[in-house]
Backbone bond lengths (Angstrom), bond angles and torsions (degrees), N, CA, C in turn:
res aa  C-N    CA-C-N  psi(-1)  N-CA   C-N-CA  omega(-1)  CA-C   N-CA-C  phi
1 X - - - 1.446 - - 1.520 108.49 -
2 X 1.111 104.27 130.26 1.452 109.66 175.77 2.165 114.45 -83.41
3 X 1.449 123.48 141.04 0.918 120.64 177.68 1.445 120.41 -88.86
4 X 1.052 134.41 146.36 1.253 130.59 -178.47 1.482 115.34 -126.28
5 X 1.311 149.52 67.06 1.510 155.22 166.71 1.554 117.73 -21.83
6 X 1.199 105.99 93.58 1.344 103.06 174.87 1.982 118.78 -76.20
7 X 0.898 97.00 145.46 1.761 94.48 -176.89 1.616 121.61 -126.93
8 X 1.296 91.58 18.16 1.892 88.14 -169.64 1.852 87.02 -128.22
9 X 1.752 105.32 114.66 1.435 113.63 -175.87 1.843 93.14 -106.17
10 X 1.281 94.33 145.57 1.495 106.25 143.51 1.502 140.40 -104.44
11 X 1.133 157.34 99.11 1.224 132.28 -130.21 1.990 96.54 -127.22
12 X 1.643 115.75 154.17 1.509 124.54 162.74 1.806 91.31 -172.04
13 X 1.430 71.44 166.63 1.224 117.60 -143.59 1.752 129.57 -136.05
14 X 1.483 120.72 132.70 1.969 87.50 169.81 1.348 74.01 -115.57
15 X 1.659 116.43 -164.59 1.250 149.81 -155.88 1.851 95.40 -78.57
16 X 1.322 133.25 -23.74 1.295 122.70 -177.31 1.553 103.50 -95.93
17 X 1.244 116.53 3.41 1.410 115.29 175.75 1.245 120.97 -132.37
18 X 1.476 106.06 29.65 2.196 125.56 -161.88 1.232 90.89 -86.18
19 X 1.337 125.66 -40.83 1.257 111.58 -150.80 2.285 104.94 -97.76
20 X 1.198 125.05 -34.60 0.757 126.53 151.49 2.007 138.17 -46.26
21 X 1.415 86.07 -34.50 1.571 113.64 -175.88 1.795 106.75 -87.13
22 X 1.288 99.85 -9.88 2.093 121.04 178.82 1.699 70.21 -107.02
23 X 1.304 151.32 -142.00 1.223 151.54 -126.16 1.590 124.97 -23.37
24 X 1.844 112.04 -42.33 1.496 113.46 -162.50 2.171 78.65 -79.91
25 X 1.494 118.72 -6.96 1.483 97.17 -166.08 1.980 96.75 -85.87
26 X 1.190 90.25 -19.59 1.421 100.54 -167.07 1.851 104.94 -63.40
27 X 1.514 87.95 -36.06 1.880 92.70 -170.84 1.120 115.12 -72.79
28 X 1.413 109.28 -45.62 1.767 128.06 159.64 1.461 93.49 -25.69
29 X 1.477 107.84 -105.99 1.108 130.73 -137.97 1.916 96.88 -58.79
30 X 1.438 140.88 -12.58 1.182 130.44 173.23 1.888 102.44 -84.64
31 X 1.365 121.42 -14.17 1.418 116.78 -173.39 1.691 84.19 -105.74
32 X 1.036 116.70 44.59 1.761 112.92 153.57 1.879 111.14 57.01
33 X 1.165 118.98 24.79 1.469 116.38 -178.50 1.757 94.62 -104.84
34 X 1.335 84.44 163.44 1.862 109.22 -170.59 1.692 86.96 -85.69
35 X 1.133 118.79 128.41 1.575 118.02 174.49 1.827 91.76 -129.70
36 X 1.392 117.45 158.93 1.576 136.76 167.88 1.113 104.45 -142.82
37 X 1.737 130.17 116.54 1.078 145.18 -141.25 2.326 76.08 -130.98
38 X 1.453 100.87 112.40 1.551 107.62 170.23 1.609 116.59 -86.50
39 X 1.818 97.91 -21.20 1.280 100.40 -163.26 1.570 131.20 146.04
40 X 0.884 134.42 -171.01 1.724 114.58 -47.67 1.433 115.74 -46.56
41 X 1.565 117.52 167.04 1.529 103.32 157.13 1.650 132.22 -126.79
42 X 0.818 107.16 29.61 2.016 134.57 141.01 1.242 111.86 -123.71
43 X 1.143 98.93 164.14 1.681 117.53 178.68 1.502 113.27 -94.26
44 X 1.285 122.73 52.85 1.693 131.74 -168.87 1.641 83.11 -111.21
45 X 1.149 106.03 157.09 1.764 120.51 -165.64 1.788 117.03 -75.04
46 X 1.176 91.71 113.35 1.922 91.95 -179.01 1.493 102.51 -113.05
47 X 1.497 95.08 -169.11 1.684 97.59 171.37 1.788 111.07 -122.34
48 X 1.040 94.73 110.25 1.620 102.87 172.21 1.441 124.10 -26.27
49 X 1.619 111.78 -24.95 1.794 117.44 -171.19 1.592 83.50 -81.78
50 X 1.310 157.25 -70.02 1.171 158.56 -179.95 1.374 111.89 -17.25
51 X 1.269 100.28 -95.30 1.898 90.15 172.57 1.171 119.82 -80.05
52 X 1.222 120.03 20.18 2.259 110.97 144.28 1.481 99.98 -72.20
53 X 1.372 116.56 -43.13 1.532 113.82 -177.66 1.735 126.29 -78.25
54 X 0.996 99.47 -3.00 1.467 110.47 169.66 1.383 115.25 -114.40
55 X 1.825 116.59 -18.10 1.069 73.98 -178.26 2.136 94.72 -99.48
56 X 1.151 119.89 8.85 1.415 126.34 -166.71 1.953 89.50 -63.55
57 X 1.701 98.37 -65.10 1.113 115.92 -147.25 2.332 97.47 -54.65
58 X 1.413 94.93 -16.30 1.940 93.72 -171.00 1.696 84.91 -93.11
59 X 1.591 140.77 -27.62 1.009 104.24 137.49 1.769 173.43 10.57
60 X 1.321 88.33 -104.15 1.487 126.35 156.36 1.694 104.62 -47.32
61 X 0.982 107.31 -46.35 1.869 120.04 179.95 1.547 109.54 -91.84
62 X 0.958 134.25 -0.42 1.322 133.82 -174.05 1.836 101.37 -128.47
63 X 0.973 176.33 167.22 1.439 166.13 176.74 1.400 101.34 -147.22
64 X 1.399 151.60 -6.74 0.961 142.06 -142.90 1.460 91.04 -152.10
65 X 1.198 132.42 22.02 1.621 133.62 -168.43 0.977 94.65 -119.84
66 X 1.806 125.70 157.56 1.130 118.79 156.51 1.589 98.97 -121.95
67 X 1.741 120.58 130.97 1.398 119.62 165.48 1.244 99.66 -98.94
68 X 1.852 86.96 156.49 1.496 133.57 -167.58 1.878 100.28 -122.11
69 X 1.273 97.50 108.78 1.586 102.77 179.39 1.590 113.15 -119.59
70 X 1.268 134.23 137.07 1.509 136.01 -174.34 1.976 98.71 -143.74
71 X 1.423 85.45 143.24 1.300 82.34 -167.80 1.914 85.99 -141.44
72 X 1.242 128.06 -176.08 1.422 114.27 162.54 1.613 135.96 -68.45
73 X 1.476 90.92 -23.12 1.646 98.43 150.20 0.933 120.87 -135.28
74 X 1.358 139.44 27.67 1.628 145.26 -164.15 1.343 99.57 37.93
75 X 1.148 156.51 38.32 1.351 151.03 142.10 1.496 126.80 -74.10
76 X 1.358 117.81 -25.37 1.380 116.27 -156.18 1.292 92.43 -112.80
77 X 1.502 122.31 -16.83 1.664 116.37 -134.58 1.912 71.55 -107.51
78 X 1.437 111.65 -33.81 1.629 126.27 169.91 1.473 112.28 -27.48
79 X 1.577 96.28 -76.28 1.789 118.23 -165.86 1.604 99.47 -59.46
80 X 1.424 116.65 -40.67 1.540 114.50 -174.88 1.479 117.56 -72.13
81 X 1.395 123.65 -21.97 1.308 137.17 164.78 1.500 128.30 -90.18
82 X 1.384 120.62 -8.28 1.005 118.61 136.29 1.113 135.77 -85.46
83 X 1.426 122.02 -8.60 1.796 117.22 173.05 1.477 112.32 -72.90
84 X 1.386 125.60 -7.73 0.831 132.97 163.57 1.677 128.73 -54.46
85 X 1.380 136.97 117.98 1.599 103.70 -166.62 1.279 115.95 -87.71
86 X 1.318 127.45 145.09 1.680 118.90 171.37 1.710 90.76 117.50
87 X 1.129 115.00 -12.45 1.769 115.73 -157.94 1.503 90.75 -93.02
88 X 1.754 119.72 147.79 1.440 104.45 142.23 1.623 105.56 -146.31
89 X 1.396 95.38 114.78 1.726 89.56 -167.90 1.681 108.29 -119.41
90 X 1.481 86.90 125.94 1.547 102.65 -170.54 1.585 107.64 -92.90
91 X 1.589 143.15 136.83 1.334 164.79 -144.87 1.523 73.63 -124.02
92 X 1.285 107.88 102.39 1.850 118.88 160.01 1.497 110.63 -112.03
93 X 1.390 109.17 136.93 1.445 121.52 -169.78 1.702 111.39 -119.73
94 X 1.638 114.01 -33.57 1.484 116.59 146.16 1.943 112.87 -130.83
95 X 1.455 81.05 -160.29 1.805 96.22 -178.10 1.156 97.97 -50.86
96 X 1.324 134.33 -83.53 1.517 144.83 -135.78 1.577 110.42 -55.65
97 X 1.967 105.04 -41.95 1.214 92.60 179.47 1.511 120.92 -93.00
98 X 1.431 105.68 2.18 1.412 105.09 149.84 1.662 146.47 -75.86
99 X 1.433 104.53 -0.27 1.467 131.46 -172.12 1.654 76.72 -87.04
100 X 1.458 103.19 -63.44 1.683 105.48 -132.59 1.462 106.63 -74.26
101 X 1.751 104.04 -12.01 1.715 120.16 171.23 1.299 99.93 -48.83
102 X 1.121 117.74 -45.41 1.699 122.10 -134.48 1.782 78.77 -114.56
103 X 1.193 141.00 -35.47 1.750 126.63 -171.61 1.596 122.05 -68.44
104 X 1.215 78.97 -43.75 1.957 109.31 -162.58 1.450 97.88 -108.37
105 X 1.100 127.97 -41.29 1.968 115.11 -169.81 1.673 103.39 -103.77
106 X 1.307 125.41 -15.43 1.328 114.91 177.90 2.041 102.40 82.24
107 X 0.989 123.62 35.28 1.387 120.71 -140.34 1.763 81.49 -100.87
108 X 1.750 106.97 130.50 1.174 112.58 -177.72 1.671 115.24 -121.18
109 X 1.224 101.60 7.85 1.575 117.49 154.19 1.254 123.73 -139.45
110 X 1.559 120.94 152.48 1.434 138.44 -161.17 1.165 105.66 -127.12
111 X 1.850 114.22 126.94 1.449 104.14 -159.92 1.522 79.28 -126.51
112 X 1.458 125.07 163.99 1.643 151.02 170.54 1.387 100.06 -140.02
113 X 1.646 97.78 150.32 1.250 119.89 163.58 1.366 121.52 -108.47
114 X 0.875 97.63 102.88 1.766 111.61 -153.38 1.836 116.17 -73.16
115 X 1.546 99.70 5.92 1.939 111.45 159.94 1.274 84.46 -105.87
116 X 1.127 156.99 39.89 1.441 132.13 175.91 1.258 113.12 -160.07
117 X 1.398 111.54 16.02 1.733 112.40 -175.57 1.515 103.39 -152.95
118 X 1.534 145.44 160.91 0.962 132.15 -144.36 2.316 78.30 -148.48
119 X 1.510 104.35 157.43 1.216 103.13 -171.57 1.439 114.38 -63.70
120 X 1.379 124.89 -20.89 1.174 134.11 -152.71 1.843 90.10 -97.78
121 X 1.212 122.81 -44.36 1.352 109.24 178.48 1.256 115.87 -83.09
122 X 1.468 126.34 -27.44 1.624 124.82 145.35 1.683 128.92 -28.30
123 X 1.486 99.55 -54.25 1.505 93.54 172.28 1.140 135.63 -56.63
124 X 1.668 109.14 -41.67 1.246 138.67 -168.42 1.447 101.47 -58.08
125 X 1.438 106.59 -83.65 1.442 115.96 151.66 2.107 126.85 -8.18
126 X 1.331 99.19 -42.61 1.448 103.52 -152.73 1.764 89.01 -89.02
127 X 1.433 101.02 -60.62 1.696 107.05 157.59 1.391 129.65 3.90
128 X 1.749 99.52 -67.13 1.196 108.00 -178.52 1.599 136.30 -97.27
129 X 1.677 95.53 -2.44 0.968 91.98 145.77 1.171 160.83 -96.69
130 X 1.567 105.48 2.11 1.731 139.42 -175.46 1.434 102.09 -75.95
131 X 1.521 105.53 -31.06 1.773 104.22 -174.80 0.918 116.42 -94.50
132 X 1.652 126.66 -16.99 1.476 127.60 -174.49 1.637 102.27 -82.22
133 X 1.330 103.16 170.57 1.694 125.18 -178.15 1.667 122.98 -132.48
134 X 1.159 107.66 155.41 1.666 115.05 -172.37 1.702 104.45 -80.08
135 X 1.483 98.32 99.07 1.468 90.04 175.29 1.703 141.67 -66.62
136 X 1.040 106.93 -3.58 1.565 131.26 147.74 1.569 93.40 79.55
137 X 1.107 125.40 -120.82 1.832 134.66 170.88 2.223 90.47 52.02
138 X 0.936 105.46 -122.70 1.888 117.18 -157.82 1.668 93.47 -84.69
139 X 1.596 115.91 -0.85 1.565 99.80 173.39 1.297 99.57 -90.61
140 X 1.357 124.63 -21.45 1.090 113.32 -166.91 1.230 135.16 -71.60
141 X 1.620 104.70 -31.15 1.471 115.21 162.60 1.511 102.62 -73.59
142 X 1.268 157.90 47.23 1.433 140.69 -153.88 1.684 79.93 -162.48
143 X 1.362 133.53 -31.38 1.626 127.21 -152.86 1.807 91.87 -117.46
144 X 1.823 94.95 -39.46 2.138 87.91 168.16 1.021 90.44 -37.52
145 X 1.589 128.07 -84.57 1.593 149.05 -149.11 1.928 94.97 -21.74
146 X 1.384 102.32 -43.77 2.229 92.25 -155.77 1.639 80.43 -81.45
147 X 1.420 137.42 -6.66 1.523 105.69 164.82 1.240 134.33 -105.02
């Protein structure tokens, strides 16, 4: 299988994931990738359904992006970015299920829970999923199915 590195991020955020979601932009943007930061930009209290929906919907409209969503547990910021259609955003907690986001689900956003993950295992994590690819074959009929 050949790898393919995607480099153009979109990034959101609520207020329990501002400050993590300011660092993974920081790493981005010093390893030379195109990042778009939707939001927020302080850590004063929002609602996570907001920018899941803004940032799903630049998504869905963008095909060649990969979003970066953090929420205080990547759960909420999850459900709101997948109601989106065209979106499939997987809540990765290590490597493996970040490979298998991106092998088997076609998964074109990466969500953290930003009380529950530290920058250094974020990257690691985020790393591998920018390089991995949708292996298509029996997932593929399995990921048509969520549209």
């Amino acid at each position: 299988m050949s790898y393919k590195i995607h480099n153009s991020f979109v990034l959101a955020s609520d207020h329990a994931g501002y400050d993590l979601k300011e660092q993974i932009k920081f790493y981005l943007e010093n390893n030379n990738f195109k990042v778009k930061d939707l939001g927020p930009f302080n850590n004063d209290s929002v609602d996570y359904p907001d920018y899941g929906k803004v940032l799903g919907d630049f998504i869905a409209s963008n095909k060649n992006i990969i979003g970066i969503a953090i929420c205080g547990t990547g759960i909420g910021i999850s459900i709101a970015l997948n109601r989106v259609s065209g979106v499939r955003a997987a809540l990765c907690h290590n490597i493996e299920i970040a490979k298998l986001a991106r092998n088997h689900n076609n998964a074109n956003a990466i969500v953290f829970g930003g009380r529950f993950i530290n920058i250094n295992d974020a990257v690691s994590i985020l790393d591998v999923f920018i390089k991995e690819d949708f292996e298509g074959g029996r997932h593929k009929r399995r990921v048509d199915k969520l549209n």
